[in-house]
SEVEXDREN-624782 format. One record per residue (C-alpha): x, z, y. Coordinates in steps of 0.25 Angstrom, whole numbers, plus 2048, in hexadecimal, padded with zeros to 3 digits. Example, Ala and Ser with C-alpha at 12.3 -4.5 7.8 and 13.67 -1.06 7.14 Angstrom:
u/w/v
831/81F/7EE
837/81D/7FC
//
This chain:
u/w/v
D62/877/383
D67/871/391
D69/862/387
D5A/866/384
D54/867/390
D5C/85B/396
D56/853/38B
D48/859/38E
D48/856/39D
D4E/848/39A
D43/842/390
D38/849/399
D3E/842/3A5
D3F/836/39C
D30/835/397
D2B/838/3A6
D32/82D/3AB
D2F/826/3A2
D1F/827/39F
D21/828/3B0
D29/819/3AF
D1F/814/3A6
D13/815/3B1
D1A/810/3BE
D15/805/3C3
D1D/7F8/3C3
D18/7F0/3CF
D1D/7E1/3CB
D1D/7DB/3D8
D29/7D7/3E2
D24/7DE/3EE
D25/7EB/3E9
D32/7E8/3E9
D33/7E5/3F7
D32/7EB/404
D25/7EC/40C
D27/7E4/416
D2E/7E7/425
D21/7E0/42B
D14/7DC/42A
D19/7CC/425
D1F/7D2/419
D15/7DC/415
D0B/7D1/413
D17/7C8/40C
D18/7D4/403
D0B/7D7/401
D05/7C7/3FE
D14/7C6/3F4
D0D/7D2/3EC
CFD/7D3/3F1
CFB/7C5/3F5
CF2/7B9/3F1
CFD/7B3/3ED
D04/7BD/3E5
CF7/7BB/3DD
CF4/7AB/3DC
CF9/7A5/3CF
CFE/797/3CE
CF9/78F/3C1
CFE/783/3BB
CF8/77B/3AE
D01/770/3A8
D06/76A/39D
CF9/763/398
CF3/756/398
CF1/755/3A7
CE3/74F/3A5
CDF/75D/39F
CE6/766/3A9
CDB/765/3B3
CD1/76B/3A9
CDC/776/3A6
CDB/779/3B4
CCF/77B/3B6
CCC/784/3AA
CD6/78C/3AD
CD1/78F/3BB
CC3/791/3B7
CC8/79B/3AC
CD0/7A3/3B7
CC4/7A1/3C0
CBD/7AA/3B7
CC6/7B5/3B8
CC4/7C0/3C2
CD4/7C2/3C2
CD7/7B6/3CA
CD0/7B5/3D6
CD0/7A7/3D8
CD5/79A/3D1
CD7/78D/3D8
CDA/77F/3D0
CD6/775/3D9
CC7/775/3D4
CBB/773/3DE
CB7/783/3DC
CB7/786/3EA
CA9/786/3EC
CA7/78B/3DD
CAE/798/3DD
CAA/79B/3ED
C9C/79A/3E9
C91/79B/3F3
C9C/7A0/3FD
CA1/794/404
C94/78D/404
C8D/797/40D
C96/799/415
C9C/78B/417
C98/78A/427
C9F/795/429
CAD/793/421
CAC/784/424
CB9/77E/42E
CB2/779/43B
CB1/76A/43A
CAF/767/449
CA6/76E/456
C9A/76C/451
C98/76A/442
C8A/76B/43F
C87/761/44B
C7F/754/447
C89/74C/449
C95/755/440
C88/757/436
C87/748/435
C96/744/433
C96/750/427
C8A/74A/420
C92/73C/422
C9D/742/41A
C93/747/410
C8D/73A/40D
C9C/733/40B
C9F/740/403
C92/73B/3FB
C9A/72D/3F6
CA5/736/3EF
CA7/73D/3E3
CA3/74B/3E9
C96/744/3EC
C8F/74E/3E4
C95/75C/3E8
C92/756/3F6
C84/755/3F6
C82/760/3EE
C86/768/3FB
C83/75D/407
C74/763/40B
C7B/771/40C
C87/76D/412
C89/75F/418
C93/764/421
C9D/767/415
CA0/774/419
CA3/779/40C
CAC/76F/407
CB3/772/413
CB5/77F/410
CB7/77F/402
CC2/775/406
CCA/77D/410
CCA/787/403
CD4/77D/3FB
CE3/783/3FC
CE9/77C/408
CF4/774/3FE
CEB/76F/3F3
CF2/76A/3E6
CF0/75C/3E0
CE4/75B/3D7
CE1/755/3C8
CD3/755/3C4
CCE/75D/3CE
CD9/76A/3CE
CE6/76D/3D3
CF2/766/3CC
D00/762/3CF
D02/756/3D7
D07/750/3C6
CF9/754/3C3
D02/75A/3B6
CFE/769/3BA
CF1/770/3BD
CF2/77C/3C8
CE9/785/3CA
CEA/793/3D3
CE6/7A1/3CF
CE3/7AD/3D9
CE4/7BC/3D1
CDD/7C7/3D5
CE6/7D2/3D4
CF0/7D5/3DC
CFE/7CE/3DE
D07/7D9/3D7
CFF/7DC/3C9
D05/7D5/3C3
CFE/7DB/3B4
CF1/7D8/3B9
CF8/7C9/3BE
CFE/7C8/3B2
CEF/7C9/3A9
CEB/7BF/3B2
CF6/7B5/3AF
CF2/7B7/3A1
CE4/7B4/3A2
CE9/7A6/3AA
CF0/7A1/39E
CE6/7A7/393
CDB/79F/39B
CE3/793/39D
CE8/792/38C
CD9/793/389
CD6/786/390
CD5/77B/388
CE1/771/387
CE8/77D/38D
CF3/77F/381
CF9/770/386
CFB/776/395
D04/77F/39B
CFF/78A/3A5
D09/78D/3B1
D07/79B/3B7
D0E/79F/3C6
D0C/7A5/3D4
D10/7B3/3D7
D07/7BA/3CC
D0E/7B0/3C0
D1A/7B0/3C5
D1A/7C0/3C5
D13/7C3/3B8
D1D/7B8/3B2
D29/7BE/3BA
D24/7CB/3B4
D24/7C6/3A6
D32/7BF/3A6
D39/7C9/3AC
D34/7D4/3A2
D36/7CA/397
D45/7C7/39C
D47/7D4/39F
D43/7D9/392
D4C/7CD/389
D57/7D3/393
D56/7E0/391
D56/7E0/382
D62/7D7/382
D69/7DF/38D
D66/7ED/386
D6A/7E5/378
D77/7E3/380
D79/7F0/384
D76/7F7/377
D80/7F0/370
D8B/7F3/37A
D86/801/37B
D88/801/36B
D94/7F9/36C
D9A/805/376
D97/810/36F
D92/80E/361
D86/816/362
D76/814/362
D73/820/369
D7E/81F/374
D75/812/377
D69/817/376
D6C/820/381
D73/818/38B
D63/815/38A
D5F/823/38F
D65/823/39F
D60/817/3A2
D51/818/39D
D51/825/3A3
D54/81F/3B1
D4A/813/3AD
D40/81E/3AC
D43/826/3B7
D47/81C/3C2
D38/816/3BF
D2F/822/3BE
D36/826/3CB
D33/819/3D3
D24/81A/3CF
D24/829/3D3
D28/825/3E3
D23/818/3E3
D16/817/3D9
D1C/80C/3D1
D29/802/3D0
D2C/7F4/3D5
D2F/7EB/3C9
D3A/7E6/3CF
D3F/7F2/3D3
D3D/7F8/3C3
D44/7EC/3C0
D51/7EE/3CA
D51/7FF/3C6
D52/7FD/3B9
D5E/7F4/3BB
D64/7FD/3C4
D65/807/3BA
D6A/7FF/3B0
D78/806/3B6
D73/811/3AE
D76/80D/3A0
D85/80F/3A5
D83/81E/3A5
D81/821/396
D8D/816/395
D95/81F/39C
D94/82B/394
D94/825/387
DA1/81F/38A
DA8/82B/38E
DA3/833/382
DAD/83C/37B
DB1/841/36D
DB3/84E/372
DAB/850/37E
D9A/851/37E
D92/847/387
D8E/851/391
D9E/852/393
DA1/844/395
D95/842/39E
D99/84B/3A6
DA7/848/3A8
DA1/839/3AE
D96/840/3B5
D9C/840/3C1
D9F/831/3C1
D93/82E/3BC
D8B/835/3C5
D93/830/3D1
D90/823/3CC
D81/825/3CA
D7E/82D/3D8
D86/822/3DE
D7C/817/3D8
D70/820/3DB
D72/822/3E9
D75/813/3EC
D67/810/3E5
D60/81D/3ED
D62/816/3FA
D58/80C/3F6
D4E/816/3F4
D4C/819/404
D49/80A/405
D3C/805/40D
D3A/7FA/401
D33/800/3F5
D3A/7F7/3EB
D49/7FC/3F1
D44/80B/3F1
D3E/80A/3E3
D4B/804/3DC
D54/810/3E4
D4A/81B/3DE
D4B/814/3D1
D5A/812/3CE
D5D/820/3D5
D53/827/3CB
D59/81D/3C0
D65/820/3C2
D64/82E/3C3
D5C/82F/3B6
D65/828/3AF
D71/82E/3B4
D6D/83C/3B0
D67/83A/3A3
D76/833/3A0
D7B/841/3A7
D71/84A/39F
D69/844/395
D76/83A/38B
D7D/847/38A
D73/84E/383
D6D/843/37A
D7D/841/377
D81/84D/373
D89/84E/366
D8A/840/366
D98/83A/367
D98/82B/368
DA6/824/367
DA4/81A/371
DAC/80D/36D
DB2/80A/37B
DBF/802/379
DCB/802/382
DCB/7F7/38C
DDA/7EE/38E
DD9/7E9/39B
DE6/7E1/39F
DE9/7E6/3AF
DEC/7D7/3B1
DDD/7D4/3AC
DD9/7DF/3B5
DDF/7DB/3C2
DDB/7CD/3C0
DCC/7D1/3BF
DCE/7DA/3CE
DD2/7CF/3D4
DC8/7C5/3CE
DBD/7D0/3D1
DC3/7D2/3DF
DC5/7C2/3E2
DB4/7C0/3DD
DB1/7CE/3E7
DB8/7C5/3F3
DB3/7B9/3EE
DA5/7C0/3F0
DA5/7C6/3FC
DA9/7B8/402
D9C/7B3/3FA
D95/7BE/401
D9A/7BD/411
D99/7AC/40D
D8A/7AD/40A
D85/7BB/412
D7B/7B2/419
D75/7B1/40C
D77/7BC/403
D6A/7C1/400
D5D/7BA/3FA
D52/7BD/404
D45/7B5/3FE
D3C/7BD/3F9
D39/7B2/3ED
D47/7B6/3E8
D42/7C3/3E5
D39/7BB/3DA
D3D/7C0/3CD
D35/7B3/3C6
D3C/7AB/3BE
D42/79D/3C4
D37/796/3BB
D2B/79D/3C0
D2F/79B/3CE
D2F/78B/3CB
D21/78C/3C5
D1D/793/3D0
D22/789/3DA
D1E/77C/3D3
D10/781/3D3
D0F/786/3E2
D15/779/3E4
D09/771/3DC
CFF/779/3E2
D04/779/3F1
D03/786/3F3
D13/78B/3F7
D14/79A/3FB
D13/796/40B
D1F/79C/413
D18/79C/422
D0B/7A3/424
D04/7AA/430
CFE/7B8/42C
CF2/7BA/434
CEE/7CB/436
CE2/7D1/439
CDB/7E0/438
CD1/7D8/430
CCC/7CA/429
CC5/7C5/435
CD1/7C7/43F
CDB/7C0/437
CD1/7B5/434
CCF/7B2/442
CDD/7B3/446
CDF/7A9/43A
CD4/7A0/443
CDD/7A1/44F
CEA/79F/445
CE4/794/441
CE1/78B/44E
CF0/78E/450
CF4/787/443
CEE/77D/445
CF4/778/450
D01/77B/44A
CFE/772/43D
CFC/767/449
D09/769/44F
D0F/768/442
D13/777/43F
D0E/776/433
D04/770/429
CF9/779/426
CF6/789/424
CEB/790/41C
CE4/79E/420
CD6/7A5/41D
CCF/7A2/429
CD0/794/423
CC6/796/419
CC0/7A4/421
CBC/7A1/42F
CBB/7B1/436
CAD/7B7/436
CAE/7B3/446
CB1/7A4/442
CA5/7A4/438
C9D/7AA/442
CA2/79F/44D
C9D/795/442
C8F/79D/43F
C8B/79B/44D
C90/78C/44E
C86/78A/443
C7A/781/449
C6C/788/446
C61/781/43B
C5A/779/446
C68/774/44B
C6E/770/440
C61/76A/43B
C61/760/447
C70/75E/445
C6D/759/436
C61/750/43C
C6B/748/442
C77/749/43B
C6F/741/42E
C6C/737/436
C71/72A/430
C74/730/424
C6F/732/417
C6A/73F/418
C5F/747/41B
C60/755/424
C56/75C/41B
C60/75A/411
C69/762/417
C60/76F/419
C69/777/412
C75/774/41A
C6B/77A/425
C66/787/41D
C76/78B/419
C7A/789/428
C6F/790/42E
C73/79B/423
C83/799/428
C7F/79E/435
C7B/7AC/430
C87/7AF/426
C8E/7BB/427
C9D/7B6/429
CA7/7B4/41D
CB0/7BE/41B
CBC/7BF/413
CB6/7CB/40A
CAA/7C2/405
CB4/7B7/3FE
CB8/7BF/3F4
CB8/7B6/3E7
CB7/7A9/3EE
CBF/79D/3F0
CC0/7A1/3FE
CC3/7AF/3FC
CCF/7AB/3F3
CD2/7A1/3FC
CD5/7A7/408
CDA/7B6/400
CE8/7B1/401
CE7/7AE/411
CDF/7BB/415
CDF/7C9/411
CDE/7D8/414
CEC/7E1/415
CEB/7F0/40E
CEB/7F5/41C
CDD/7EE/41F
CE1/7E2/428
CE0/7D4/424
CEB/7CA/422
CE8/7B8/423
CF5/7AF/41F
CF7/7A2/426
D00/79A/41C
D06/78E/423
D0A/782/41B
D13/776/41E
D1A/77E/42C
D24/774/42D
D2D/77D/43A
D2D/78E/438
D34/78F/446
D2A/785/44E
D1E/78D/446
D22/79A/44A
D27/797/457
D17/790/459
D0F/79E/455
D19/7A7/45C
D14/79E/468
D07/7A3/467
D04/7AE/45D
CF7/7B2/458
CF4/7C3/457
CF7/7C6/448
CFB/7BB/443
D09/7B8/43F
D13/7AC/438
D19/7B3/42C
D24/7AA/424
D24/7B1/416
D32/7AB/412
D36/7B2/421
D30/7C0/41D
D34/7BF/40F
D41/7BD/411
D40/7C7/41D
D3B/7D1/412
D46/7CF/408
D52/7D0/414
D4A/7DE/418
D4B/7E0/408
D59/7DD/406
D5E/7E2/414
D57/7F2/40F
D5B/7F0/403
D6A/7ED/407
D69/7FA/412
D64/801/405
D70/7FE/3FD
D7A/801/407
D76/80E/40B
D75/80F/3FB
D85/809/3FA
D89/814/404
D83/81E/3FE
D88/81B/3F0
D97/81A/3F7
D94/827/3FE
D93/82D/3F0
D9E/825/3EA
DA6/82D/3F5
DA1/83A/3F2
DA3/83A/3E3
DB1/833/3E4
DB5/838/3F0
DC3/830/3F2
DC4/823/3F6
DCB/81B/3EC
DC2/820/3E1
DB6/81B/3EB
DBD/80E/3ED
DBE/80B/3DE
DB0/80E/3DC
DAA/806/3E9
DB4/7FA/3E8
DAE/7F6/3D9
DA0/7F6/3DD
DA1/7EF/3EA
DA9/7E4/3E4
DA0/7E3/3D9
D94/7E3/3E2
D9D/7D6/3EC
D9F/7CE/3DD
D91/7D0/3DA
D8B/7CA/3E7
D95/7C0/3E7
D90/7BB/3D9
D83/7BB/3DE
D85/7B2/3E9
D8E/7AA/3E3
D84/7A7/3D7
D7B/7A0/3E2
D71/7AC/3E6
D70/7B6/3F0
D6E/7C4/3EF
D60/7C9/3EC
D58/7D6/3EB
D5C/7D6/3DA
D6B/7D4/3DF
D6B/7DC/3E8
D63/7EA/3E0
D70/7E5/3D4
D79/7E7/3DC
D76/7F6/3DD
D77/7F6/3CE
D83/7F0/3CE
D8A/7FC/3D8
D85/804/3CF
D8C/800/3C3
D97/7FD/3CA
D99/80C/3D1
D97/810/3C1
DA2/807/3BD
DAD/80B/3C8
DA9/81A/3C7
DAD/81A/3B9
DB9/811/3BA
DBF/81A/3C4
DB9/829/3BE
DC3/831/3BE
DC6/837/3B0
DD4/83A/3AB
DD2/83A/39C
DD6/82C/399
DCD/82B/38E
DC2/82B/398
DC7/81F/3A0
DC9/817/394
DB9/818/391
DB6/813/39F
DB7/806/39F
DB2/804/391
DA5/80D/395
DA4/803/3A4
DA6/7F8/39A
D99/7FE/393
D91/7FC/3A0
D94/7F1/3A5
D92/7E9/398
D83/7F0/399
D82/7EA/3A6
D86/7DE/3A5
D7D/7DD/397
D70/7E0/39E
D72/7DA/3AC
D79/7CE/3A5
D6F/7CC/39C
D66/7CC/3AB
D6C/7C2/3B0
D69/7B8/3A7
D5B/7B9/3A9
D54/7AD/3B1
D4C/7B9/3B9
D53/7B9/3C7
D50/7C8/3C8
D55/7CC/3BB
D62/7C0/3BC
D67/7C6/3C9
D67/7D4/3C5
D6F/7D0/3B9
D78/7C7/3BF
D7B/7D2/3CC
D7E/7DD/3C1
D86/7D6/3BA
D8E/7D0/3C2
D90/7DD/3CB
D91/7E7/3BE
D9D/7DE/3B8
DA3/7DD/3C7
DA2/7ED/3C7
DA9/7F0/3BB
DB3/7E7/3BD
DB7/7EC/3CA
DB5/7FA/3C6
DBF/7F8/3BC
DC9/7F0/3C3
DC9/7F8/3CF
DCB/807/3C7
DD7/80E/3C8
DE1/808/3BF
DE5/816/3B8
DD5/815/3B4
DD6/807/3B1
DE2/80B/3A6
DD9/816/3A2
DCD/80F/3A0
DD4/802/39A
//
């Protein structure tokens, strides 16, 4: 009845947790991985990384073809994409300014215009604009100019529709963008939706490269997709479809050793059960307290709790002819249990960390863990009972020559690490934040040659101009502004971009209202500036009627650009925060002296407005990451060592299970560094798994148990999990992913280095008896 009700309650738990598992959330992007931020610079890094304009702006390529027919290519694929509603604006090079601002820029061209001089509608600035007209007359733009000269001799329009053009303009071939080859075609496409959908991102990749094969000559050209929104959905793809060929051939690994051990299908099929259950468990809780799961922290947990397929491994291997399951579990319980509260507590100090990715993995291996552990303790015995497998677990010769020689080996590459380690403790850890990319090497080139060819690299230096409102910052902007320049002729740097640019503030439009001459002004300006030239001033009687109507206009705001080339242009450079206050970006380009630079604005600074270095507070970020992360982990180590104490309770049994683990953890740094790398945020998460393992391995290699039988069975059954380890994380470090590369590598490495140090430091009577 009890086997019952246990059985019951398990499958209940099981289909909960599961249906539960099944609905959580999986948020894709890295910053719900990371912390929020210690100041206001690196909540807005955080927040462009996963909300920005660039988190959304796609980089397209066309090559491949005849290069006479790329242009056409181009400019199909931009007018399809144009027709979509999904992308909020598609840029190839085209003259479409004016075509996709409508009506916009025209009217209010007197207001947006860039002051050419004091007085601009003066008869003798009226006569040199309509001199530059007439020689604009002799070119090939001869007709679009007269087109607009009797409404706008000045050129206001070109002027603004010029200062709209991206500050580094690629090459051009036949009118769009190209490389400077002219062998690939570059076009750029702004999404909607926000940076971290990545499903809807995803439908929108799709419809770029359904548009693009229906072109015609399309099937002789190659379309190349990057920027964030590629890079992420691609990123996604690979690691689910390398993940997925991993797993079948790791699981095919470990079902032909678990058949191998212990000649029995249903023995394997539930080595299954503890570990699902914690899968289940460990996510259902994570999106009970938080509301959903990182992806990368899904990705770590369920890594973590690869440790639990050692506990089914452990009981099977132990089984006897003439004892049930529920005896033998419960003669290793108390190792087993010690070694499974040990690794729980070191994960649970995670969980009272101020970063949501850290406090999400702890909850998720604690409750894993636990699950698992406790479906082995309760739920195997039941669904073995009556069942007595022969587990084919063959006595292991070990010459003691053969072992010492591997100690000392083991305990020379341990010294020859922690020399590694105090050589190279200025540079242990990886800070940049780009090491964090779990793109494959590949994407990251495509990504780059095409930032390159289109001028447009991430900037690193950029003034952040704040404000309780659009107006504020814009006119703060104004006053930034005055001071760049001035910069930019000192030789700081070589140029800047911001809003107010391309949006004067509503005070500046209304500045350049009132400087507006009146009809009857303006009229006697006209008179005299066509004199001498081939024009007459009635021609120009719409000029007259749009300025008269310029000095009425109620200013431009930043809410009326919605959908226009000047709305999407100035959408990466001024926004609104959740909070309600508004937020400008100054990138800077070509600063050729940080030091000299900031030393210039702290100088003088301007109220609310500050020189934010993104590689700075990036790498700031991560040492804030790694630094909690580290305190984590201690208090963790301590309390994992407090409970060693407590459940061995003498020293040399505590040494014996410490020293292992330790070393193994020195070795396995040590192979990092050596290999080339620092430590990162993947390596660094492994390692925990690696304790874990390797506190299991030394627990059971020092269990006290006087039957001899016992001891002869534990190495084999260690054997058993570490070959399991070392077939799926081995199998990971193959993979060309970094992310999925270093977790197989630290695992595997650290797991092997465990087991061999558990077993070489064990008693030697238990040596004898487990040889």
């Amino acid at each position: 009845m009890k086997s019952r009700i246990i059985l019951v309650l398990w499958i209940l738990l099981l289909v909960l947790a599961g249906a539960f598992a099944t609905r959580v959330h999986i948020e894709s992007s890295l910053a719900a991985f990371l912390p929020h931020g210690q100041n206001a610079d690196q909540r807005l890094l955080l927040d462009q990384l996963s909300e920005g304009p660039a988190a959304r702006l796609v980089l397209i390529g066309i090559t491949g073809a005849d290069p006479a027919k790329l242009p056409a290519l181009s400019r199909g694929l931009a007018h399809a994409l144009s027709t979509n509603p999904a992308f909020v604006r598609v840029a190839n090079g085209a003259d479409g300014t004016l075509r996709h601002s409508g009506d916009l820029l025209f009217k209010y061209r007197y207001l947006l215009a860039p002051e050419t001089g004091p007085h601009p509608f003066s008869a003798a600035a009226l006569h040199a604009d309509l001199q530059a007209r007439l020689g604009e007359l002799a070119t090939p733009a001869a007709a679009f100019v007269a087109k607009l000269l009797p409404q706008d001799p000045t050129g206001a329009l070109q002027a603004v529709a010029t200062r709209l053009l991206p500050t580094h303009v690629p090459a051009q071939c036949a009118g769009v963008w190209c490389d400077e080859h002219g062998n690939r075609m570059l076009l750029l496409a702004e999404l909607r939706g926000t940076g971290g959908a990545l499903a809807a991102q995803a439908r929108d990749l799709h419809f770029i490269r359904t548009a693009f094969a229906k072109l015609p000559d399309a099937a002789g050209a190659t379309l190349q997709l990057s920027g964030v929104p590629a890079i992420a959905v691609h990123t996604r793809n690979s690691i689910r479809t390398t993940a997925t060929v991993l797993s079948i051939v790791a699981s095919a690994l470990l079902i032909a050793l678990l058949l191998l051990a212990y000649r029995s299908l249903r023995l394997t099929l539930l080595a299954a059960l503890p570990l699902a259950t914690g899968l289940a468990c460990g996510i259902a809780a994570v999106g009970l307290i938080f509301g959903g799961i990182g992806g990368i922290t899904f990705a770590f947990g369920a890594t973590l709790l690869g440790v639990a397929v050692d506990y089914p491994v452990h009981l099977f291997s132990h089984l006897r002819d003439n004892e049930t399951p529920a005896t033998t579990l419960r003669r290793l319980w108390p190792t087993l249990r010690l070694g499974v509260l040990t690794t729980a507590l070191g994960y649970a100090a995670m969980i009272v960390a101020n970063f949501p990715g850290l406090a999400q993995l702890g909850v998720f291996a604690v409750t894993g863990l636990l699950a698992a552990a406790l479906t082995t303790r309760w739920v195997l015995p039941v669904l073995l009972h009556g069942h007595n497998p022969r587990p084919w677990l063959p006595r292991l010769s070990v010459p003691p020559r053969l072992r010492h020689t591997v100690r000392g080996t083991l305990l020379i590459l341990a010294a020859a690490s922690a020399v590694l380690i105090v050589i190279q403790h200025n540079h242990l850890w990886q800070d940049d934040l780009a090491a964090l990319s779990p793109a494959p090497a590949k994407a990251r080139a495509l990504d780059a040659s095409l930032r390159q060819a289109l001028g447009a690299p991430g900037p690193r230096l950029l003034f952040v101009v704040r404000g309780a409102d659009a107006q504020t910052v814009l006119t703060r902007s104004a006053t930034l502004a005055e001071r760049l320049r001035a910069a930019r002729a000192d030789k700081l740097l070589q140029g800047y971009d911001m809003a107010a640019r391309y949006l004067p503030s509503a005070a500046q439009q209304r500045a350049r209202q009132a400087a507006l001459p009146d009809r009857a002004a303006l009229d006697a300006a006209l008179a005299k500036a066509v004199h001498g030239l081939p024009f007459a001033a009635a021609t120009f009687a719409p000029f007259v009627r749009d300025v008269e109507a310029s000095r009425t206009l109620a200013p431009l705001r930043p809410t009326m650009l919605h959908g226009t080339a000047l709305g999407a242009r100035i959408a990466p450079l001024l926004f609104a925060q959740p909070d309600g206050h508004w937020i400008g970006l100054v990138p800077l380009a070509g600063v050729t002296d940080l030091t000299a630079l900031e030393a210039w604005y702290r100088h003088a600074p301007l109220p609310g407005i500050t020189l934010l270095d993104l590689k700075a507070q990036s790498n700031a970020l991560m040492t804030g990451f790694r630094t909690e992360a580290l305190h984590r982990f201690a208090w963790g180590a301590l309390g994992m060592l407090a409970l060693l104490i407590v459940g061995l309770r003498r020293l040399r049994p505590l040494l014996r299970v410490v020293a292992p683990v330790t070393l193994a953890l020195l070795i396995d740094i040590g192979a990092i560094l050596a290999s080339g790398t620092q430590l990162s945020l993947f390596n660094l998460v492994t390692l925990l798994l690696v304790a874990g393992v390797g506190i299991d391995y030394a627990l059971f290699f020092n269990r006290p148990e006087p039957h001899p039988e016992e001891h002869r069975r534990t190495a084999p059954a260690l054997s058993i999990c570490l070959l399991s380890t070392v077939s799926l994380f081995g199998i990971l470090g193959l993979s060309d992913i970094p992310v999925l590369r270093a977790i197989g590598l630290t695992a595997g490495v650290g797991a092997t280095a465990a087991f061999l140090f558990a077993w070489a430091l064990a008693p030697a009577g238990t040596r004898r008896r487990a040889d």
